[in-house]
C-alpha positions, 0 to 999 in steps of 0.5 A: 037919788034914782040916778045915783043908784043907776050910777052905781049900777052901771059902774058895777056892771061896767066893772064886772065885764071889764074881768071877764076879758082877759089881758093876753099880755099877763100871760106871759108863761109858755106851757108845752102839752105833752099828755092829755086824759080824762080822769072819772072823779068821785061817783061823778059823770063829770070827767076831770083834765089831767095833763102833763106838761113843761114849764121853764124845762120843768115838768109837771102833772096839772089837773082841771079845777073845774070838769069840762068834760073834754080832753085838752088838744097838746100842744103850746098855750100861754098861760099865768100863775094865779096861786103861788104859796110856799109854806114851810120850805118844803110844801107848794100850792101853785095854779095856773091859768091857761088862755085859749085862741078865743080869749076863754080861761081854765085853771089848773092846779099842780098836783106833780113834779117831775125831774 
């Protein structure tokens, strides 16, 4: 009994690292940096990441989901799309996750589009 549960133990622990080392081949979406701010949210100390950007020759507004508290340096990132809902038609949700030089991720939700 004692081995089956460390079994299952470091199984599950083998499984939780193996996701905290992305795969840099599943980000395949160039995403150029042309703005970058700190924007104060709420009653909060914490500053929120908003960038402008181009995707496929398209432009977009993304905030941080999370608030490094930091201002993103422009330029070029490789990035993925991890939410991607369309209802209606008309309405989208999307999220992309960039991946940084030190194999770290942060994920950004559209909040604009721009032609």
């Amino acid at each position: 009994m004692k081995h089956t549960a460390l079994s299952c133990v470091l199984v599950l622990s083998v499984c939780a690292w193996a996701g905290l080392n992305p795969n840099p081949a599943e980000y395949t979406i160039n995403v150029h940096v042309t703005k970058s701010r700190m924007i104060l949210r709420d009653t909060s100390i914490s500053y929120q990441q908003m960038l402008d950007v181009v995707i496929d020759g398209k432009k977009y507004d993304l905030e941080s989901v999370n608030y490094p508290n930091t201002l993103l340096v422009l330029g070029d990132y490789k990035a993925k799309l991890v939410k991607d809902e369309h209802r209606g038609g008309y309405d989208s949700f999307q999220v992309y996750e960039f991946l940084f030089s030190d194999h770290k991720v942060r994920q950004f939700r559209v909040v604009g589009e721009t032609e």
